[in-house]
Backbone as JSON Lines, residues from 0, in Angstrom:
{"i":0,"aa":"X","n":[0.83,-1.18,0.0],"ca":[0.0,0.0,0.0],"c":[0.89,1.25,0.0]}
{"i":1,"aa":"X","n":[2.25,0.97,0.82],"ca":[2.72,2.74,1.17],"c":[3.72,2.6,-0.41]}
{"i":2,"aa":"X","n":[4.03,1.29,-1.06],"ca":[4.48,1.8,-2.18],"c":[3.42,2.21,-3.33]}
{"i":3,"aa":"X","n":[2.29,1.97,-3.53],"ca":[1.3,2.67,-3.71],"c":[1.15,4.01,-4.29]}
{"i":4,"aa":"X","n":[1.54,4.65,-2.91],"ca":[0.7,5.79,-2.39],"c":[2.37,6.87,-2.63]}
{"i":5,"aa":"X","n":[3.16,5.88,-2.42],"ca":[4.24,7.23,-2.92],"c":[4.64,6.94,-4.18]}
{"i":6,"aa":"X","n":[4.38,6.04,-5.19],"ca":[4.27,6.18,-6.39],"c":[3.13,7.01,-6.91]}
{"i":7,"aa":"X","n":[2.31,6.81,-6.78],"ca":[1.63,7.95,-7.09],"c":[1.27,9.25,-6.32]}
{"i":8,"aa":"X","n":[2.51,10.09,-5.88],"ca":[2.95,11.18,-5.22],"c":[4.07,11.3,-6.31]}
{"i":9,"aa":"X","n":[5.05,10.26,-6.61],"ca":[6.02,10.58,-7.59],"c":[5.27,10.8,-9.07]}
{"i":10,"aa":"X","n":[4.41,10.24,-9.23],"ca":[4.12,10.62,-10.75],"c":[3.05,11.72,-10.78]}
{"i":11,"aa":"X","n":[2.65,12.59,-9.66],"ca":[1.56,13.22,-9.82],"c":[2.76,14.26,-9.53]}
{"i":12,"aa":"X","n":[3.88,14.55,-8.87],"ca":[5.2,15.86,-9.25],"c":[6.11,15.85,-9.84]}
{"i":13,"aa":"X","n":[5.95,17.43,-10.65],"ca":[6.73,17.27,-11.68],"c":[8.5,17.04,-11.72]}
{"i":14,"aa":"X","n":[8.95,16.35,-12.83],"ca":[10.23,15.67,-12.06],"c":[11.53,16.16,-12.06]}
{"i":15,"aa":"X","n":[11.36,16.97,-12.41],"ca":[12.04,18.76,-12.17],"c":[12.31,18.98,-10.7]}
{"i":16,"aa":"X","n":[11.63,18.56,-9.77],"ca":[11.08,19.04,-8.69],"c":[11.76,18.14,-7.6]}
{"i":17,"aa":"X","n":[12.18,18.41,-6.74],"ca":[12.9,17.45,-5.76],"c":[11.33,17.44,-4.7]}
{"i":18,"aa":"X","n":[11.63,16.26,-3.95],"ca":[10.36,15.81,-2.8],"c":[11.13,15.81,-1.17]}
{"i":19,"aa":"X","n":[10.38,16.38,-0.25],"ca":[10.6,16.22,0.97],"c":[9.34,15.85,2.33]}
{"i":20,"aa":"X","n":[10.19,14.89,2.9],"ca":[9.15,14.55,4.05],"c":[9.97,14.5,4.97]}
{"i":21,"aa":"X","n":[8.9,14.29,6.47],"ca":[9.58,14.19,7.63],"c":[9.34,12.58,8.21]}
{"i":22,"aa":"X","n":[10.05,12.14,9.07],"ca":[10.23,10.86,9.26],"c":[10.54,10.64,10.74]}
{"i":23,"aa":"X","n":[9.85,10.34,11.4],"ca":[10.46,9.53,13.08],"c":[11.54,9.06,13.25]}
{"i":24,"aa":"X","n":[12.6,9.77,13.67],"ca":[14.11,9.21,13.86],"c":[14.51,7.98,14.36]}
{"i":25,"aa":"X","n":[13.53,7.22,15.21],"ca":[13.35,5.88,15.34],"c":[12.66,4.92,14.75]}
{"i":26,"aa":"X","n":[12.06,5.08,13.82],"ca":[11.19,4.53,12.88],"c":[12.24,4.0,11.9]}
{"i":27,"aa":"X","n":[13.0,2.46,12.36],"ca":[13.93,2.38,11.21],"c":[13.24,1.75,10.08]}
{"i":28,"aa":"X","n":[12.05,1.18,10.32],"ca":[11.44,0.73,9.08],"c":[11.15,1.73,7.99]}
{"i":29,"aa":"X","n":[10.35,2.63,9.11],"ca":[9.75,3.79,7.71],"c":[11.16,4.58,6.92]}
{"i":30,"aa":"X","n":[12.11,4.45,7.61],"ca":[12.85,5.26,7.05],"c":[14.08,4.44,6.16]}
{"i":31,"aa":"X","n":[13.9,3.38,6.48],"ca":[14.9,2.41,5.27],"c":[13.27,2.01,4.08]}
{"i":32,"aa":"X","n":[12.25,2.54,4.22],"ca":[11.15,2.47,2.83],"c":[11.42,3.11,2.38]}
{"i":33,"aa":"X","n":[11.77,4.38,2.92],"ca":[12.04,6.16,1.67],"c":[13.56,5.88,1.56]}
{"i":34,"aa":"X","n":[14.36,5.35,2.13],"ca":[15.69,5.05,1.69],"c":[15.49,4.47,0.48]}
{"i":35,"aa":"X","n":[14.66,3.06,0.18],"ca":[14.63,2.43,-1.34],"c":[13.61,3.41,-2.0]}
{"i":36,"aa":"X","n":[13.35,4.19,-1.66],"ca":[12.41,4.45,-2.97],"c":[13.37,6.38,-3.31]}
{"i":37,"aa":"X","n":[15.05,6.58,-2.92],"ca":[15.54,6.93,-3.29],"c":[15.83,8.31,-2.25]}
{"i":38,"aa":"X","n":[14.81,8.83,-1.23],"ca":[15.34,9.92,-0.38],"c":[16.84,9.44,0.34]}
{"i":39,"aa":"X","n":[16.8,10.52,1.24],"ca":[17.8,10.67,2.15],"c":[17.54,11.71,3.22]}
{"i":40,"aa":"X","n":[17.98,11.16,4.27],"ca":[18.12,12.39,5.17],"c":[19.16,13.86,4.84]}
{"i":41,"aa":"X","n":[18.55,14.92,5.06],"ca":[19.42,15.79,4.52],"c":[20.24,16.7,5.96]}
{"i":42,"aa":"X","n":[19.75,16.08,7.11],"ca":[20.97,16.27,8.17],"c":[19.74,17.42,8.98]}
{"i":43,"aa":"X","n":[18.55,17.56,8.34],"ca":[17.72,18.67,9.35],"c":[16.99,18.12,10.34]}
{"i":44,"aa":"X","n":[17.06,18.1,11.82],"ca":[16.5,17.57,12.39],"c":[15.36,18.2,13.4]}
{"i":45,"aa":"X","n":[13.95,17.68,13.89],"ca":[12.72,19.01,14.64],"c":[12.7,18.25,16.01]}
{"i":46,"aa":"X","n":[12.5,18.68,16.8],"ca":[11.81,17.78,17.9],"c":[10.02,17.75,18.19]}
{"i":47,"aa":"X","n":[9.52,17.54,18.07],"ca":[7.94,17.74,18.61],"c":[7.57,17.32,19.81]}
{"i":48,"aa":"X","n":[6.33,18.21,20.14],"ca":[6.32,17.21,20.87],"c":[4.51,16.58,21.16]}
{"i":49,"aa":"X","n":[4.51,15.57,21.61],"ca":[3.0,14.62,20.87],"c":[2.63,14.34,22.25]}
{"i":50,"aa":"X","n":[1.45,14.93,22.83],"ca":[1.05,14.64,24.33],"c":[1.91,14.82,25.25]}
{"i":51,"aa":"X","n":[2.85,15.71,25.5],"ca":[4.29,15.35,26.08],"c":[5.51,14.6,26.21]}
{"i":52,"aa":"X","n":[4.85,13.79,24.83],"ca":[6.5,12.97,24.49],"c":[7.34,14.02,23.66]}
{"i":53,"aa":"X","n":[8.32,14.26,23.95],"ca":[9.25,14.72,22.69],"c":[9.72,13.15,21.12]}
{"i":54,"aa":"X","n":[9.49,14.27,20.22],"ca":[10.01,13.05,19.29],"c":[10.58,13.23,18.6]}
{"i":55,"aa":"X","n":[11.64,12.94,17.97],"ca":[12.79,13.92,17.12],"c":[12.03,13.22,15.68]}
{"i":56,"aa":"X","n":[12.09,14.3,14.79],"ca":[11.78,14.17,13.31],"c":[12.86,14.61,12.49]}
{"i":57,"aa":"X","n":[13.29,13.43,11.13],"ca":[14.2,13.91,10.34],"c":[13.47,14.26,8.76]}
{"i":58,"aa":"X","n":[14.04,14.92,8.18],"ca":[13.51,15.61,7.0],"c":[14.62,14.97,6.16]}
{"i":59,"aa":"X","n":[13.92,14.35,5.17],"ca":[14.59,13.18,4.06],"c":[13.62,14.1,2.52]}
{"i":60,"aa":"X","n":[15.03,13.76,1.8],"ca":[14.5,14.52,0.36],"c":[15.03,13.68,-0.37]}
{"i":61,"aa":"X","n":[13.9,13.89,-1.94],"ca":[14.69,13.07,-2.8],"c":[14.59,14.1,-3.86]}
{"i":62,"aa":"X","n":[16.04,13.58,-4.6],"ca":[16.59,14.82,-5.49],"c":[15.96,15.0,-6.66]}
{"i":63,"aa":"X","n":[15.72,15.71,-7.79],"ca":[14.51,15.69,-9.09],"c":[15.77,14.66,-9.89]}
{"i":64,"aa":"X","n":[14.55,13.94,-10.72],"ca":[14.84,13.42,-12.05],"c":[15.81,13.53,-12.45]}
{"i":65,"aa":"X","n":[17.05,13.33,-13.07],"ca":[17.41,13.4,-13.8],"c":[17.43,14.25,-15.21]}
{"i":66,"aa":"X","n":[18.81,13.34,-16.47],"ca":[18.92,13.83,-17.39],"c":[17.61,13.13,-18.22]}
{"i":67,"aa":"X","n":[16.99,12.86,-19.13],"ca":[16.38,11.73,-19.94],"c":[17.1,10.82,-20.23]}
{"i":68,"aa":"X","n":[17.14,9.44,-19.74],"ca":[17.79,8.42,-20.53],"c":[18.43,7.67,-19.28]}
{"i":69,"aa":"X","n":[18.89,8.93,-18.71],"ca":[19.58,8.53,-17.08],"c":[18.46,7.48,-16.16]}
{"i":70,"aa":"X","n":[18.9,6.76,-15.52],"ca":[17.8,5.68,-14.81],"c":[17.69,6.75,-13.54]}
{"i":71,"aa":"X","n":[16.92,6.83,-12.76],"ca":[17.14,7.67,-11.24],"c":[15.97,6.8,-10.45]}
{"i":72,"aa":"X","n":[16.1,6.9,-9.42],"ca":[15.2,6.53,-8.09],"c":[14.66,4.8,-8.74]}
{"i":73,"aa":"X","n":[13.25,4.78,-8.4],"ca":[12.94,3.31,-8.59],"c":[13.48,2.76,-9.58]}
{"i":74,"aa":"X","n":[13.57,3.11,-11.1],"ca":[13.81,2.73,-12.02],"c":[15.44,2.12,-11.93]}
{"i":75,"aa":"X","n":[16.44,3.22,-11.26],"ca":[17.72,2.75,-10.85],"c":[17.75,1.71,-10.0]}
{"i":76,"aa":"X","n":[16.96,1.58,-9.14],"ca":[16.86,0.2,-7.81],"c":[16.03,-0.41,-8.53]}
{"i":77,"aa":"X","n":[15.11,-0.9,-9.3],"ca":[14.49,-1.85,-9.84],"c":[15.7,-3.17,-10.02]}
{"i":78,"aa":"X","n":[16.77,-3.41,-10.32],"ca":[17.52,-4.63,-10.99],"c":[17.91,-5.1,-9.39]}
{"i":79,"aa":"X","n":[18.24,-4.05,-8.42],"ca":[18.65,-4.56,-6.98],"c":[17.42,-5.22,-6.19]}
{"i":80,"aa":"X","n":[16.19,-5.35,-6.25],"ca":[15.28,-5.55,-5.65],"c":[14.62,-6.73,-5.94]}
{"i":81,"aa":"X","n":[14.05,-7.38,-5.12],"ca":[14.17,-8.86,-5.63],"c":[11.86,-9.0,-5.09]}
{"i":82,"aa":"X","n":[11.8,-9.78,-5.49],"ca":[10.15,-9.81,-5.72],"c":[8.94,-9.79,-4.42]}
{"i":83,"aa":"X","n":[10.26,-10.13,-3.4],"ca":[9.27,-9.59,-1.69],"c":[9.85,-8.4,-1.44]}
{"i":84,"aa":"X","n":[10.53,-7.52,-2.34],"ca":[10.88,-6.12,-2.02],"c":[11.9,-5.91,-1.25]}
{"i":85,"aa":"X","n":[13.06,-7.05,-0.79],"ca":[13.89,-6.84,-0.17],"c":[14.84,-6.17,-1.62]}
{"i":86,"aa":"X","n":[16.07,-5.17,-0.98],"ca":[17.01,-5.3,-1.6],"c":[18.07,-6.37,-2.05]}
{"i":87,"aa":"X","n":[18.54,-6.61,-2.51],"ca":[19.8,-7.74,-3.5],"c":[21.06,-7.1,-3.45]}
């Protein structure tokens, strides 16, 4: 489902355009998903805080498109990825 839902976030912006989200600094799952589907953390970090927990949030971007022809993001990890979605 969440590859889904950020594929079609990637094809609905234009690819010119770099993408950014924020991510739960302990959340190593969610954040090794936007790792394969090509972000990165870009080193900015928030704290919040949620009922009185503090929770640190990192801000992960992924860079625009490419040249034409050039493979970038899924299309580049497509040959590493194997059919239960682990990496290879």
């Amino acid at each position: 489902m969440g590859q889904a839902l950020l594929g079609a976030v990637h094809e609905a912006v234009d690819p010119g355009a770099g993408v950014e989200l924020w991510v739960l600094r302990d959340n190593a799952r969610a954040r090794r998903f936007y790792e394969l589907a090509g972000y990165a953390p870009d080193g900015v970090e928030e704290q919040e805080d949620y009922d009185g927990v503090p929770v640190t949030e990192l801000r992960y971007r992924r860079a625009p498109a490419g040249p034409p022809g050039r493979p970038v993001g899924r299309q580049a990890r497509q040959r590493s990825i194997s059919k239960d979605g682990l990496a290879r």
